[in-house]
Biopython code that builds the backbone (N, CA, C, O; Angstrom):
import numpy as np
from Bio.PDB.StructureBuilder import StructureBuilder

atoms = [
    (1, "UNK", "N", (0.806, -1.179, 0.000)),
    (1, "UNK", "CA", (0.000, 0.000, 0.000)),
    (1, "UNK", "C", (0.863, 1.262, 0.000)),
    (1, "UNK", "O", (0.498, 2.264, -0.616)),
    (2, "UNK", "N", (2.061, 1.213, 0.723)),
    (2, "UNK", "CA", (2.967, 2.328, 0.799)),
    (2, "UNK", "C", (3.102, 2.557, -0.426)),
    (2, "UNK", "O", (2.888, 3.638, -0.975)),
    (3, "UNK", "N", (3.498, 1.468, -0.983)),
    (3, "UNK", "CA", (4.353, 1.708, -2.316)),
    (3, "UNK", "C", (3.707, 2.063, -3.340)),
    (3, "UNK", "O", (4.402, 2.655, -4.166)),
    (4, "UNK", "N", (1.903, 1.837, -3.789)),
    (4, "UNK", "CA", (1.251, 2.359, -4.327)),
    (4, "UNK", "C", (1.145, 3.793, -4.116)),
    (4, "UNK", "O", (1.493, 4.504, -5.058)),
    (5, "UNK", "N", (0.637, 4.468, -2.824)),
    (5, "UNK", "CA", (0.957, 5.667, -2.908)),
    (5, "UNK", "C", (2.081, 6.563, -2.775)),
    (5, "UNK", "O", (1.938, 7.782, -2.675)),
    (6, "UNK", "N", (3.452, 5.842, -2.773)),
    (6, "UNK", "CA", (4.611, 6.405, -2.967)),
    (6, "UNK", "C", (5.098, 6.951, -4.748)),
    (6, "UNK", "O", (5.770, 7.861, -5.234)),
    (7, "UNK", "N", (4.132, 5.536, -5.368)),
    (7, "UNK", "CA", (3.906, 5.429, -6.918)),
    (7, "UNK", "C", (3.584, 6.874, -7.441)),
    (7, "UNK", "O", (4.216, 7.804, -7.943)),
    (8, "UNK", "N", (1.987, 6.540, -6.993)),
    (8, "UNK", "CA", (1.177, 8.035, -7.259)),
    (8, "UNK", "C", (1.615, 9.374, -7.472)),
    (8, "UNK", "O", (1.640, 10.216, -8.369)),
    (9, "UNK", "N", (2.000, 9.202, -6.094)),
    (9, "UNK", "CA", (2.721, 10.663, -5.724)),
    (9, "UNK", "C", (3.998, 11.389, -6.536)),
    (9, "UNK", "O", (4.279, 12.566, -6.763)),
    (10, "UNK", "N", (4.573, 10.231, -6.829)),
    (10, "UNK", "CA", (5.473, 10.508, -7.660)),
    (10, "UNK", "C", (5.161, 10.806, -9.272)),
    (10, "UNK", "O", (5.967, 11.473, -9.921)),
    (11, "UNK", "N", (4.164, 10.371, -9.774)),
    (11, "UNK", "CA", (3.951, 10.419, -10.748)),
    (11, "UNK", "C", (2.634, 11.651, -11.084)),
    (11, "UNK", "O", (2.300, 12.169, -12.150)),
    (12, "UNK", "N", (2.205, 11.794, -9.956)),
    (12, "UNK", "CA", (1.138, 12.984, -9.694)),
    (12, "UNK", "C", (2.293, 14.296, -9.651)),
    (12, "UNK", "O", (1.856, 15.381, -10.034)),
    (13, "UNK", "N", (3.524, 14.247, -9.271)),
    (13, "UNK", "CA", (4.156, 15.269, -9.065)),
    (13, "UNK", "C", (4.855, 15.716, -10.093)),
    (13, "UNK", "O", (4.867, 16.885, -10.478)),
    (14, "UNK", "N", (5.637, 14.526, -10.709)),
    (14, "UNK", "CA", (6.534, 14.325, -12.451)),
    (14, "UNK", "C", (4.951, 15.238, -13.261)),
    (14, "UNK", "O", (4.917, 16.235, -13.983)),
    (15, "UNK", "N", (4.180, 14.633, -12.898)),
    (15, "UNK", "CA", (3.071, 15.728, -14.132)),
    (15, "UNK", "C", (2.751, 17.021, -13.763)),
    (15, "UNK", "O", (2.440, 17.898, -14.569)),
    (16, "UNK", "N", (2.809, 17.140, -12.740)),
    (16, "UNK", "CA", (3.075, 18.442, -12.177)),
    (16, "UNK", "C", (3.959, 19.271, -12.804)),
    (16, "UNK", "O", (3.767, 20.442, -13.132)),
    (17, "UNK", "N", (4.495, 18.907, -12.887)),
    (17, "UNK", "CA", (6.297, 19.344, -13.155)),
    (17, "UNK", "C", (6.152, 19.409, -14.883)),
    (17, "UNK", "O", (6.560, 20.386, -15.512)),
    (18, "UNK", "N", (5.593, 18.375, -15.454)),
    (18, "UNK", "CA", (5.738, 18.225, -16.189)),
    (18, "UNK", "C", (5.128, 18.968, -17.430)),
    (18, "UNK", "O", (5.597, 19.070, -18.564)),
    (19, "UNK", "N", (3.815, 19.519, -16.851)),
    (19, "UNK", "CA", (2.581, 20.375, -17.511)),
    (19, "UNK", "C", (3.157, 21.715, -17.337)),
    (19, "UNK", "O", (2.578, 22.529, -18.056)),
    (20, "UNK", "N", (4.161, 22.254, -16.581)),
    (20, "UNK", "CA", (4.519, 23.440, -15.994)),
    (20, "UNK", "C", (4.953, 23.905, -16.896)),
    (20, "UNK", "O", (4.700, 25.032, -17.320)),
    (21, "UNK", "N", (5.908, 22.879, -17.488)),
    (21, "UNK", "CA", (7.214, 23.495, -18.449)),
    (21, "UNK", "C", (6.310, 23.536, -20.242)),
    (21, "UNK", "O", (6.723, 24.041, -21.286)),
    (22, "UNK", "N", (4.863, 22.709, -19.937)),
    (22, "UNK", "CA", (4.749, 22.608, -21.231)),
    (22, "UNK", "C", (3.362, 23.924, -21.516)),
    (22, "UNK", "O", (2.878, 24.175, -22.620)),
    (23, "UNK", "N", (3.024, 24.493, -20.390)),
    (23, "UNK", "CA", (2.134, 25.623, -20.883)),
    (23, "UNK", "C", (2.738, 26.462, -20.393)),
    (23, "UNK", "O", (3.435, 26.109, -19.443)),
    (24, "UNK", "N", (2.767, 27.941, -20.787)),
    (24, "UNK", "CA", (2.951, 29.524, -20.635)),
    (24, "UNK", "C", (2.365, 29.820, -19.412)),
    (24, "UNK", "O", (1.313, 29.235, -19.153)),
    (25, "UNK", "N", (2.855, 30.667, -18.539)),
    (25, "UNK", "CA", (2.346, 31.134, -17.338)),
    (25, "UNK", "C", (1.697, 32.071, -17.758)),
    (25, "UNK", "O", (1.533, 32.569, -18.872)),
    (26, "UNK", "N", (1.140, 32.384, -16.226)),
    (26, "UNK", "CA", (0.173, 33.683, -16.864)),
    (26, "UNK", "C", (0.765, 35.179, -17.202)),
    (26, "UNK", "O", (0.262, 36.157, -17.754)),
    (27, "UNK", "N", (2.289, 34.877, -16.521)),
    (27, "UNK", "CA", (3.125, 36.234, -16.740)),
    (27, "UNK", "C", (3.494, 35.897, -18.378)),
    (27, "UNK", "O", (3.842, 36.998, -18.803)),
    (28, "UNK", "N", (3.574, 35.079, -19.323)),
    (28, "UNK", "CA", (4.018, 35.015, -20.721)),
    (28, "UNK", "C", (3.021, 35.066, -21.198)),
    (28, "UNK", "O", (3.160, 35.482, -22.348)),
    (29, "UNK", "N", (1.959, 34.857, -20.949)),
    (29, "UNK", "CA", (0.743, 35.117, -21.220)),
    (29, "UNK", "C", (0.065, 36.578, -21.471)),
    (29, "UNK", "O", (-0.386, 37.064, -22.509)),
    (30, "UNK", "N", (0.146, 37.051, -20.284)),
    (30, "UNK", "CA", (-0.065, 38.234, -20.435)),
    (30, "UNK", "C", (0.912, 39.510, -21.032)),
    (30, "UNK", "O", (0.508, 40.653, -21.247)),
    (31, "UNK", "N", (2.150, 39.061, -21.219)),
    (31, "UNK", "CA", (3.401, 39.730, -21.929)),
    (31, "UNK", "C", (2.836, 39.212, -23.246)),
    (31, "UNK", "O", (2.532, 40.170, -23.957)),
    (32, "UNK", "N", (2.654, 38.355, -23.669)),
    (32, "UNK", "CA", (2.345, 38.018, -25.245)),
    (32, "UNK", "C", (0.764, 39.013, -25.581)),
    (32, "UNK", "O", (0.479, 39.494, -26.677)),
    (33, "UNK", "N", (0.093, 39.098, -24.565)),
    (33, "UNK", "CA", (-0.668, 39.895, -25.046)),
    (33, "UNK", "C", (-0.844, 41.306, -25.122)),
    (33, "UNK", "O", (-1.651, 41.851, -25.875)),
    (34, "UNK", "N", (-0.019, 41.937, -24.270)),
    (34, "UNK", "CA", (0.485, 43.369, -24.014)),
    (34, "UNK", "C", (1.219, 43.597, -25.922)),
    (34, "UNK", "O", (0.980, 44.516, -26.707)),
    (35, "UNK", "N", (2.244, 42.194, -26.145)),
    (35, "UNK", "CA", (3.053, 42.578, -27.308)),
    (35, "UNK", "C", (2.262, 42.753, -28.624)),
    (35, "UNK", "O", (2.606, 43.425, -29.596)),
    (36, "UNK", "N", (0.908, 41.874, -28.440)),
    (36, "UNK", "CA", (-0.095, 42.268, -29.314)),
    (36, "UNK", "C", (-0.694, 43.636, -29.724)),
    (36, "UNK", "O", (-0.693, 44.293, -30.765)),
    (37, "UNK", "N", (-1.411, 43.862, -27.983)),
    (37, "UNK", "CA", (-2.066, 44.895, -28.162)),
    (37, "UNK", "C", (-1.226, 46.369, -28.791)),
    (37, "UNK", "O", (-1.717, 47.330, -29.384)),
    (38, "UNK", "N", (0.362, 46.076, -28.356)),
    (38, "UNK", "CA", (0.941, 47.247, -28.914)),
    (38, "UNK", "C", (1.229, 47.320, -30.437)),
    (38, "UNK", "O", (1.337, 48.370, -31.070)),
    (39, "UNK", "N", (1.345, 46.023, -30.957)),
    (39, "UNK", "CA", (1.724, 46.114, -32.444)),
    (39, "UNK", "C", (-0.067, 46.670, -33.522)),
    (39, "UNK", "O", (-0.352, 47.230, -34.580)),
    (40, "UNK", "N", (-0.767, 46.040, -32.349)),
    (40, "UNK", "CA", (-2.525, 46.805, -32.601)),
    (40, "UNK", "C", (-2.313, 48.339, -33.060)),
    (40, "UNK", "O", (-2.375, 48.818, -34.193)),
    (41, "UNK", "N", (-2.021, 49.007, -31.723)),
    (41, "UNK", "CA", (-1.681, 49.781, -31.197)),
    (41, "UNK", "C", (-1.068, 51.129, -32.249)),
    (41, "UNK", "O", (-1.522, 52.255, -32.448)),
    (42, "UNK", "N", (0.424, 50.264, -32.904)),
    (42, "UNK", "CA", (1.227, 51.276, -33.268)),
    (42, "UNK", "C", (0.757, 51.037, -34.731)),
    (42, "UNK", "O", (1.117, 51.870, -35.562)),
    (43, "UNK", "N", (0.022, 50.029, -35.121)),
    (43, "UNK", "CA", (-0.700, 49.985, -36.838)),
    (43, "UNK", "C", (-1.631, 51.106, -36.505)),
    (43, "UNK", "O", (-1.479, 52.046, -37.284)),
    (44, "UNK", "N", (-2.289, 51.249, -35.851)),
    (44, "UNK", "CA", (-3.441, 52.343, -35.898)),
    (44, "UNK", "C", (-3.137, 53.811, -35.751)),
    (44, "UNK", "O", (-3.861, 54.637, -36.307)),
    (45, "UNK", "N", (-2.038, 54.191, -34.983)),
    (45, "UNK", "CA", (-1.185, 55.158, -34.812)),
    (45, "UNK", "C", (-1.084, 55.546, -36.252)),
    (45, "UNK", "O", (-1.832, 56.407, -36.715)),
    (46, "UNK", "N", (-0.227, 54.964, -36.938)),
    (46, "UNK", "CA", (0.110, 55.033, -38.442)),
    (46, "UNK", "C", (-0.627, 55.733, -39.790)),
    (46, "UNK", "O", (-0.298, 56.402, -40.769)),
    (47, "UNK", "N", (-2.097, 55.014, -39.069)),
    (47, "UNK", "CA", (-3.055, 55.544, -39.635)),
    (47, "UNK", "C", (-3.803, 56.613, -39.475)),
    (47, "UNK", "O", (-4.767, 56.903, -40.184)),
    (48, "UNK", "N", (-3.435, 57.171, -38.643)),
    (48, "UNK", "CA", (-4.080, 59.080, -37.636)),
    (48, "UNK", "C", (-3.172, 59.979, -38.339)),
    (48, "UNK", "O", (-2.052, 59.788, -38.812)),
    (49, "UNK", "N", (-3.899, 60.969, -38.294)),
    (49, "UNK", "CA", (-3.213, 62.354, -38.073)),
    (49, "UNK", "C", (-3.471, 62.776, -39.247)),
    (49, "UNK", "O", (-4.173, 62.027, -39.927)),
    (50, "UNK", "N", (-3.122, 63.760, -39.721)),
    (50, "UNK", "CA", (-3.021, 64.494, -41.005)),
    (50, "UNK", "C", (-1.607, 64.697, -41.824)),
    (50, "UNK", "O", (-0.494, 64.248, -41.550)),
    (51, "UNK", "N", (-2.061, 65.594, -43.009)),
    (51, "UNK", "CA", (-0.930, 65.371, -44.042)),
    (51, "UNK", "C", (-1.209, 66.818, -44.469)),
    (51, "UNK", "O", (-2.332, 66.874, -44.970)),
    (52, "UNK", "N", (-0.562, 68.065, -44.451)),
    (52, "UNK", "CA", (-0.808, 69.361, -44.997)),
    (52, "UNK", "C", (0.611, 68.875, -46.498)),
    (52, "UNK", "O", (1.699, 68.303, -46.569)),
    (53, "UNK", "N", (-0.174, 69.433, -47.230)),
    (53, "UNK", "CA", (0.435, 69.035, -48.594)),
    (53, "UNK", "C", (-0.314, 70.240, -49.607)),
    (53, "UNK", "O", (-0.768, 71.326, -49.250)),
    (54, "UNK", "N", (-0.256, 69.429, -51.489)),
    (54, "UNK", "CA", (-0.468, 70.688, -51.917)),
    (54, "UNK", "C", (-1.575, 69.882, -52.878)),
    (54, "UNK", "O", (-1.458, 68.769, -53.389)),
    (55, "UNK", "N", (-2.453, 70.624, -52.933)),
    (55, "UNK", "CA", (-3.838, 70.161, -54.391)),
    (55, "UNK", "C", (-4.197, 71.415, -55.028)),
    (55, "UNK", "O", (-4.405, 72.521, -54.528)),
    (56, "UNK", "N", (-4.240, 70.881, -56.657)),
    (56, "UNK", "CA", (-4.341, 72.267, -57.375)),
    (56, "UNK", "C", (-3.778, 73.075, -57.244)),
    (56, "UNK", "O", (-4.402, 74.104, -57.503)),
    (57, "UNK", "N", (-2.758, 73.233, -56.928)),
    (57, "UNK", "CA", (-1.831, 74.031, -56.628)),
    (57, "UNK", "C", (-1.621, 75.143, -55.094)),
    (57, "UNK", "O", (-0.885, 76.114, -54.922)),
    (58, "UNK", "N", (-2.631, 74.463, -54.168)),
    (58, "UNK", "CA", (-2.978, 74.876, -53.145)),
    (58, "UNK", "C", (-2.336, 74.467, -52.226)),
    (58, "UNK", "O", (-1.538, 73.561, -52.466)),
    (59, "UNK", "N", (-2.470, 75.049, -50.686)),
    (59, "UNK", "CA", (-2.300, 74.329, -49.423)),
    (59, "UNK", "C", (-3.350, 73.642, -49.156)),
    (59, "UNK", "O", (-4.321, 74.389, -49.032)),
    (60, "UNK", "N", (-3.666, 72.262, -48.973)),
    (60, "UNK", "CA", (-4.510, 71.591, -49.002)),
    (60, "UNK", "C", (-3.987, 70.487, -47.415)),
    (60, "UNK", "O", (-2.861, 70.084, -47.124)),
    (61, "UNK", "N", (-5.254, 70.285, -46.706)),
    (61, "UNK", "CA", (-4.650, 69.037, -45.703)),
    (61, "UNK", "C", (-5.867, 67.903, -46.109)),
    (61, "UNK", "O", (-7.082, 68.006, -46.280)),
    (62, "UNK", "N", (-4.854, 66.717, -46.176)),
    (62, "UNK", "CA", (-5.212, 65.833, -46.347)),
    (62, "UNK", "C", (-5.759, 64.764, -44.884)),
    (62, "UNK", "O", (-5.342, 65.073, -43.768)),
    (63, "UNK", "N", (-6.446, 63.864, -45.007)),
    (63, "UNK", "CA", (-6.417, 62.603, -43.959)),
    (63, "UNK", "C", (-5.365, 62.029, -43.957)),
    (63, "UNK", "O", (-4.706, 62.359, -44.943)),
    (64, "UNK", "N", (-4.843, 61.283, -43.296)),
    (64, "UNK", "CA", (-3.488, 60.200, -43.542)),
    (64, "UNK", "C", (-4.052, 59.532, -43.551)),
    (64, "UNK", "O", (-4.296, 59.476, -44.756)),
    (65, "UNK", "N", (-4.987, 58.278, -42.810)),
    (65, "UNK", "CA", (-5.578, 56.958, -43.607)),
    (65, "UNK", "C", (-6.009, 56.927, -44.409)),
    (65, "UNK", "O", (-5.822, 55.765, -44.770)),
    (66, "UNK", "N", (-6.831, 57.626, -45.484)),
    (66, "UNK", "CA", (-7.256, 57.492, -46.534)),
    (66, "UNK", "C", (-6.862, 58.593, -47.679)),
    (66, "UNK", "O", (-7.408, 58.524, -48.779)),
    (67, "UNK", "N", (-5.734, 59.788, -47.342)),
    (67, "UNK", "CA", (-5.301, 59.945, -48.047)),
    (67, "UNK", "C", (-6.898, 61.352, -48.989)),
    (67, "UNK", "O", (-6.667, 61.720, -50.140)),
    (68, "UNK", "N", (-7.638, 61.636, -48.598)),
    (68, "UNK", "CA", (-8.658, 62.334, -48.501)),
    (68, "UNK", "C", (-8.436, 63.521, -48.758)),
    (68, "UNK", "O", (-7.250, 63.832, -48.870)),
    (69, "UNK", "N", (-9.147, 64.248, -48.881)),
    (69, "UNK", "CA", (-8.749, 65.675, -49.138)),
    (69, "UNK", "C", (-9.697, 66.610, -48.201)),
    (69, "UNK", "O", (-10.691, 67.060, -48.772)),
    (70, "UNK", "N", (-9.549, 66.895, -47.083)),
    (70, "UNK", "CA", (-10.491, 67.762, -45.962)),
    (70, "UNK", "C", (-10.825, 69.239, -46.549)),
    (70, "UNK", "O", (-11.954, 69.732, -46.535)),
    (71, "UNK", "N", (-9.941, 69.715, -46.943)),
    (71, "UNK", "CA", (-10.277, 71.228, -47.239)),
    (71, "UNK", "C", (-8.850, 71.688, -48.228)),
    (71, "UNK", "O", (-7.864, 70.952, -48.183)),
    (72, "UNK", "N", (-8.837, 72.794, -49.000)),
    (72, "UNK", "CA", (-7.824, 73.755, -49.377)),
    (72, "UNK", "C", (-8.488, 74.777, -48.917)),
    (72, "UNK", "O", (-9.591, 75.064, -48.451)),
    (73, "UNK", "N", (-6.708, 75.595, -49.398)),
    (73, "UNK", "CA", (-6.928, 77.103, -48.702)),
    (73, "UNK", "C", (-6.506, 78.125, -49.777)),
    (73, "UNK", "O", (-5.605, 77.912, -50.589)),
    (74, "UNK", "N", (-6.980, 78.854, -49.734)),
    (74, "UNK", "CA", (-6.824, 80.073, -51.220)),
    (74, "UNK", "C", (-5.000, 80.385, -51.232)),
    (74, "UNK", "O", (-4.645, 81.024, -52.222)),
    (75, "UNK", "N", (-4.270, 80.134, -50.598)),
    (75, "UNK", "CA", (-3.618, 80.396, -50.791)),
    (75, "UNK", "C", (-2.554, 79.646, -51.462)),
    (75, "UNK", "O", (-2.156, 78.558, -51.044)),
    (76, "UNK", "N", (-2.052, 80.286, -52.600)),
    (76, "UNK", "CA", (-1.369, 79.625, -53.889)),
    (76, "UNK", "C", (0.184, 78.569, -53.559)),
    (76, "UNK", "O", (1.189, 79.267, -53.424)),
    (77, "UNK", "N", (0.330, 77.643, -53.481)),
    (77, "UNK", "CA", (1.635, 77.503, -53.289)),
    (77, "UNK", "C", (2.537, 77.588, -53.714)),
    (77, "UNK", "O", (3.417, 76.969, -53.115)),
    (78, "UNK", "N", (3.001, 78.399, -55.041)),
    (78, "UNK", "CA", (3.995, 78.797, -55.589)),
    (78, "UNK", "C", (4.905, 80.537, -55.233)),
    (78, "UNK", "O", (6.012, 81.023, -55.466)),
    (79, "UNK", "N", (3.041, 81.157, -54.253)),
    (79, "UNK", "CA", (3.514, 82.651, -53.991)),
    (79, "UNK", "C", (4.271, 82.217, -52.324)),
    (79, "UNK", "O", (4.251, 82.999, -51.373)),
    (80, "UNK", "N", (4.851, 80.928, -52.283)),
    (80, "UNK", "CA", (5.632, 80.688, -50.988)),
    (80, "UNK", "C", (6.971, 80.300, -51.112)),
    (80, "UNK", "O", (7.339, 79.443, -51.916)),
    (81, "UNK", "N", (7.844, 81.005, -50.208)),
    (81, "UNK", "CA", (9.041, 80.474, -50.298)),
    (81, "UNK", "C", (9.738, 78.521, -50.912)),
    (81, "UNK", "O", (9.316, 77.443, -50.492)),
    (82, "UNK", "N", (10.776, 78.739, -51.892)),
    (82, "UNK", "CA", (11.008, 77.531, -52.119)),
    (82, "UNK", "C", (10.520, 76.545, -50.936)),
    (82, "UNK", "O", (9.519, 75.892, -50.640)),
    (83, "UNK", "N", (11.743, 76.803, -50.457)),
    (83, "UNK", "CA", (11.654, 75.645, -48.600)),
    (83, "UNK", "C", (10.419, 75.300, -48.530)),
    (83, "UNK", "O", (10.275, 74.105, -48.788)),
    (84, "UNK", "N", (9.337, 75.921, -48.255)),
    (84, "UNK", "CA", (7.828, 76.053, -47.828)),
    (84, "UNK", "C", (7.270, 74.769, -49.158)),
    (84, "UNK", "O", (6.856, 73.630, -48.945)),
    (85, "UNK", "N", (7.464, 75.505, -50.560)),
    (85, "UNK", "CA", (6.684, 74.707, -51.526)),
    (85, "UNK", "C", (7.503, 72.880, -51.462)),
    (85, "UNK", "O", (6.908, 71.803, -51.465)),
    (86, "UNK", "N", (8.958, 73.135, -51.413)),
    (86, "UNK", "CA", (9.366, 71.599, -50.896)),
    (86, "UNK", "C", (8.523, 70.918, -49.760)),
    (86, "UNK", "O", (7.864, 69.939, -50.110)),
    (87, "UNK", "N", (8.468, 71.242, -48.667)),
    (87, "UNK", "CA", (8.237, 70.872, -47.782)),
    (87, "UNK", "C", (6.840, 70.192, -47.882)),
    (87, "UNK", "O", (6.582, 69.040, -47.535)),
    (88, "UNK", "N", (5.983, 71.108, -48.419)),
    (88, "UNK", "CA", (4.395, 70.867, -48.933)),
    (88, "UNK", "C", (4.518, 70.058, -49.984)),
    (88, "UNK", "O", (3.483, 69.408, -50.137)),
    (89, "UNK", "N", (5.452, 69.786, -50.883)),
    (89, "UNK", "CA", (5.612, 68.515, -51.608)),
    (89, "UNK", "C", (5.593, 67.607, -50.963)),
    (89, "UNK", "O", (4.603, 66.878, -51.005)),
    (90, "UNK", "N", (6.533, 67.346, -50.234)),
    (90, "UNK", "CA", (6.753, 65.970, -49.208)),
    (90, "UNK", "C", (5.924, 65.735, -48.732)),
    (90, "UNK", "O", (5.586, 64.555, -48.641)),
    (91, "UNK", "N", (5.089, 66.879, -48.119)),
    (91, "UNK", "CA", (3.790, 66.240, -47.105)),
    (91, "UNK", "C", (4.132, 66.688, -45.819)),
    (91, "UNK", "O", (4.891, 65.886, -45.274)),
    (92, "UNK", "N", (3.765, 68.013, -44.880)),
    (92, "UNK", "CA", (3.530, 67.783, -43.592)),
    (92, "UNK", "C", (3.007, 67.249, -42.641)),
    (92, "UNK", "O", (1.895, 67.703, -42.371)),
    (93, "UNK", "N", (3.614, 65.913, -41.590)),
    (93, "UNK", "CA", (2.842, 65.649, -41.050)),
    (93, "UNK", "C", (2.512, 66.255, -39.990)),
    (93, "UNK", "O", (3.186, 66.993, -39.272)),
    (94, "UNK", "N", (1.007, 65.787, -39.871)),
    (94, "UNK", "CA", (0.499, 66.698, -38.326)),
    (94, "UNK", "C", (-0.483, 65.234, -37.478)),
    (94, "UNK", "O", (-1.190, 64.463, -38.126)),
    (95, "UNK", "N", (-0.370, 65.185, -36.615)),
    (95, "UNK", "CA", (-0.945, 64.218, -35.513)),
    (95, "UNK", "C", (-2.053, 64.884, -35.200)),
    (95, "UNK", "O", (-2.938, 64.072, -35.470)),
    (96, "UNK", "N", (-2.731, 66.165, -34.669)),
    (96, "UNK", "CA", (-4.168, 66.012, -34.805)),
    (96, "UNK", "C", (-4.675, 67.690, -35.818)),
    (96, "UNK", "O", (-4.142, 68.550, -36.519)),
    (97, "UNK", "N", (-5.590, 67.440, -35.439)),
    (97, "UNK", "CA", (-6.362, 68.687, -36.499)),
    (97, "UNK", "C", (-5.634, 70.180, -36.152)),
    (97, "UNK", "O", (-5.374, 71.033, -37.000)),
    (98, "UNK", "N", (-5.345, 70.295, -34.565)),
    (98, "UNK", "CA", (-4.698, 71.589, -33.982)),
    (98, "UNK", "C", (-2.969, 71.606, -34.492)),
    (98, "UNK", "O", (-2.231, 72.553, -34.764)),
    (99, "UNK", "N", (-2.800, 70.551, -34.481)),
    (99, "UNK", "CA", (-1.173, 70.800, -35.301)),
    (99, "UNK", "C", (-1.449, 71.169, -36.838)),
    (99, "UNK", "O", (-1.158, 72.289, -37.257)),
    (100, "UNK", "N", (-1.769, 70.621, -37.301)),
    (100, "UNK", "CA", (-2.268, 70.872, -38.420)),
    (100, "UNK", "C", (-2.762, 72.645, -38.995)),
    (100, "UNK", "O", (-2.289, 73.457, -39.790)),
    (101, "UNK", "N", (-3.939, 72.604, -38.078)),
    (101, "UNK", "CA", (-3.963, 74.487, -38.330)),
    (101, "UNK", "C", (-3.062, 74.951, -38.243)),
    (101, "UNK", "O", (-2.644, 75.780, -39.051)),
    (102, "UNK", "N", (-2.447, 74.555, -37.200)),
    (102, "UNK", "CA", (-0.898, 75.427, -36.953)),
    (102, "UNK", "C", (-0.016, 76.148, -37.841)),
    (102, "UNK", "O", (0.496, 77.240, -38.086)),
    (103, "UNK", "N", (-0.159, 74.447, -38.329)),
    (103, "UNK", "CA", (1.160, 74.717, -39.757)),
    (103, "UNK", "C", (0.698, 75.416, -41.043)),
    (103, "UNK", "O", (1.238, 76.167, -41.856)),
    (104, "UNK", "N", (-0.804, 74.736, -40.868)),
    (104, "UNK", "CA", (-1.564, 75.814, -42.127)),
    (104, "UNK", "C", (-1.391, 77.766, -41.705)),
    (104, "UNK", "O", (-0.765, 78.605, -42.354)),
    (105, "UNK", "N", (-2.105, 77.940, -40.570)),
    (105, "UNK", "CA", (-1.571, 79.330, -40.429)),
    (105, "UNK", "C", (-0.163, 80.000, -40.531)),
    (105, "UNK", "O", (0.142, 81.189, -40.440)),
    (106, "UNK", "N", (0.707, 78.749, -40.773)),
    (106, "UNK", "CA", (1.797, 79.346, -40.113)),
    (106, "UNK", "C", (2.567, 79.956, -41.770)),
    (106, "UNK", "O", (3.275, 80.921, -42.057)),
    (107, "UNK", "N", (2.027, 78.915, -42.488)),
    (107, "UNK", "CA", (2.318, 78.926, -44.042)),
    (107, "UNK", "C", (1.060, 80.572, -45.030)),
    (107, "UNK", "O", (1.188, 81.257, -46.045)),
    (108, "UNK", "N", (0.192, 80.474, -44.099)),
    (108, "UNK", "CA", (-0.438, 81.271, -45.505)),
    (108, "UNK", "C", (-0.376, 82.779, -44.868)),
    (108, "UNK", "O", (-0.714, 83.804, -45.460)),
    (109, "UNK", "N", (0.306, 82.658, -43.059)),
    (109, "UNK", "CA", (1.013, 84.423, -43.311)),
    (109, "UNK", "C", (2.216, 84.905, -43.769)),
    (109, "UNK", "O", (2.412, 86.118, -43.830)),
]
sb = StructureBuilder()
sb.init_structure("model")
sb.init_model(0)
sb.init_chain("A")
sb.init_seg("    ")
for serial, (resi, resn, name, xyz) in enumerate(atoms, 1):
    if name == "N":
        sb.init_residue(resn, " ", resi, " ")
    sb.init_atom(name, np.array(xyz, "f"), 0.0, 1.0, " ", f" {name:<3s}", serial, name[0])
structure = sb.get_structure()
């Protein structure tokens, strides 16, 4: 009888042991899902903010996810310094609508 439950025990414990090493704790667990939510996270980031650029020959801001066209502004982009009309080639980015005015005001005084 000893030896049966000396058996057990031992083999109740080896699986113990043994299941430990073969599932993720809840700390890798929850690190694997933190690493998710951030790669979520920084795709959607990517997709915000705005783009002050040029249409029709305008200062125009665009959406950045879709690349959209929100509004132009009467003011011509060629009556702006080189630097300025480069720059509005490339595309300014702006992260929300208030950066964005910013740079628009900052360009058509």
């Amino acid at each position: 009888m000893k030896k049966l439950i000396a058996v057990t025990g031992v083999l109740l414990i080896s699986s113990i042991i043994i299941t430990s090493y073969l599932t993720p704790s809840d700390y890798e667990a929850a690190q694997m899902k933190n690493h998710q939510e951030e790669n979520v996270q920084s795709a959607q980031e990517l997709n915000t903010g705005y783009i002050v650029s040029v249409f029709s020959g305008r200062i125009a801001l665009y959406r950045k996810r879709d690349k959209k066209v929100l509004f132009s502004t009467d003011t011509l982009v060629s009556d702006l310094p080189e630097a300025d009309q480069n720059r509005l080639k490339q595309g300014i980015e702006a992260a929300d609508m208030n950066e964005a005015d910013n740079i628009i005001k900052e360009l058509c005084s």
